[in-house]
N, C-alpha and C positions, 0 to 999 in steps of 0.2 A: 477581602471582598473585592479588589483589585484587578481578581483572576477576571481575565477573558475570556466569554461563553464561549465552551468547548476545548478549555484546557483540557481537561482531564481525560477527555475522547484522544485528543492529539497526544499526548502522553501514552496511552496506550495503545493508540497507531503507532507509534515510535516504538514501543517494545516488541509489539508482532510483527514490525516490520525488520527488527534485529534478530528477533529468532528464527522469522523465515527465511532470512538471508543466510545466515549462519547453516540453518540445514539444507536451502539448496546449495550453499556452496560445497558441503561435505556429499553431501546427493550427486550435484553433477562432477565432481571429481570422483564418485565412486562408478559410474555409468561411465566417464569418459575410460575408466579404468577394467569395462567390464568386468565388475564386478559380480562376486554370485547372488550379490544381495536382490537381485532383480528378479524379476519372474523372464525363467525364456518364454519366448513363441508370442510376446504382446505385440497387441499392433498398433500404433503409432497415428497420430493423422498424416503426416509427411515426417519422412528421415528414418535413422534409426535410432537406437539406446544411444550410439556415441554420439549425434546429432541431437538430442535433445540432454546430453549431457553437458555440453557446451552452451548451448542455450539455458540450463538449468545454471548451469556456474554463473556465467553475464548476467541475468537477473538476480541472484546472491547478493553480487556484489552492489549491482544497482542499489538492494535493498539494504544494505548495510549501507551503503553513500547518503541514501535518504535519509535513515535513522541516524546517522551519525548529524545529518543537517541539520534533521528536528530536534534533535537533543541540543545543538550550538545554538537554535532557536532562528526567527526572522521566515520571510514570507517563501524566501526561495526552498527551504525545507517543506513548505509546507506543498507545494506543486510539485515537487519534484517526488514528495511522498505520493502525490497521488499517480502522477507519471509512473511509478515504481508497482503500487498496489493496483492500477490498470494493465500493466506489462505480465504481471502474476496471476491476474483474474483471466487473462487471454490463453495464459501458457496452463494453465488448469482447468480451462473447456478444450484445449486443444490434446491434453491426455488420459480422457475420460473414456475413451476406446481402451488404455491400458490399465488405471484403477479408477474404476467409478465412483466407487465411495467416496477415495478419498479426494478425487479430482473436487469433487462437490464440495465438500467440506474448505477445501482452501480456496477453491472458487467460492463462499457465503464469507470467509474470513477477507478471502478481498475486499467484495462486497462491504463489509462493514468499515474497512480500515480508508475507503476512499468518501465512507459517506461521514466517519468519523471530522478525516482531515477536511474535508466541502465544507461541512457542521462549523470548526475553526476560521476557516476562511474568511465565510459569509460574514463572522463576529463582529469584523472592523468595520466593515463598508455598511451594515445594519445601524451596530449603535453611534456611529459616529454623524448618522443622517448630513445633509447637503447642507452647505455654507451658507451663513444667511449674513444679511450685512447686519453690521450693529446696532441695537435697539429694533430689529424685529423679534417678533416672538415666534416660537417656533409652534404656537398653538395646542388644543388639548393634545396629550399622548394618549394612545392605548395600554391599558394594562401589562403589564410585560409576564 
C-alpha cells in the first residue's frame, strides 16, 4: 500500500510510450526509405514523407529515452515522458491532413499518457503537504 498515487497510470504511460517509440522508429525509417507502405498523393502540413520521416524517427527515439527513464524510475523520467508524449500529440495533429483517423487516435493516446504521467507527478507535492515545525498540527484532513 506503499504505491504512490498514480503508479499504475505511469507504468502504463511507460509501455505506450515503448510501443510508440518503437513503431515510430520502424514508421520513420520506412518513410525516410520511401517506402510503398505509405499512401502516395498525401498531404502533409509542411514537408514531405521524407521530412516527416525523420521527424517520426527523432520522436521514436525520444519515446524510447522516456520509457526507458520511467522504467529506471525518479522524477526526471517522469517530465521528460511528458515532454515526449507532448512532442507525439503535436506531431499527430500536424498529420491529420494525411490519416485522419489515425492521427486522432494517437493524438487521445497522447492525450491520456501526459495526463497519466501529470496524475503521478502531482502525487508527491499533494500528499507530502508543506512543512510544519514540530508539535504543530497539521489540522482536520479531508477525506481522501
Amino acid at each position: 500500500m506503499n504505491e504512490p498515487r498514480g503508479a499504475g497510470r505511469a507504468l502504463f504511460a511507460a509501455v505506450f510510450l515503448m510501443v510508440g517509440g518503437v513503431l515510430n522508429i520502424v514508421w520513420g525509417i520506412a518513410a525516410i526509405g520511401n517506402s510503398g507502405f505509405f499512401m502516395d498523393n498525401q498531404h502533409y502540413m509542411f514537408g514531405s514523407l521524407k521530412s516527416w520521416g525523420w521527424i517520426t524517427l527523432i520522436l521514436g527515439i525520444l519515446e524510447i529515452l522516456a520509457s526507458l527513464s520511467l522504467f529506471g524510475g525518479g522524477a526526471f523520467g517522469v517530465y521528460f515522458g511528458i515532454l515526449a508524449g507532448s512532442l507525439a500529440a503535436i506531431a499527430a495533429l500536424l498529420e491529420i491532413p494525411a490519416y485522419p483517423l489515425w492521427s486522432i487516435a494517437i493524438f487521445a493516446l497522447s492525450i491520456w499518457i501526459i495526463w497519466g504521467l501529470a496524475q503521478f507527478a502531482g502525487a508527491d507535492s499533494v500528499s507530502a503537504g508543506p512543512e510544519r515545525p514540530p508539535g504543530v498540527s497539521a489540522g482536520p484532513r479531508p477525506p481522501a
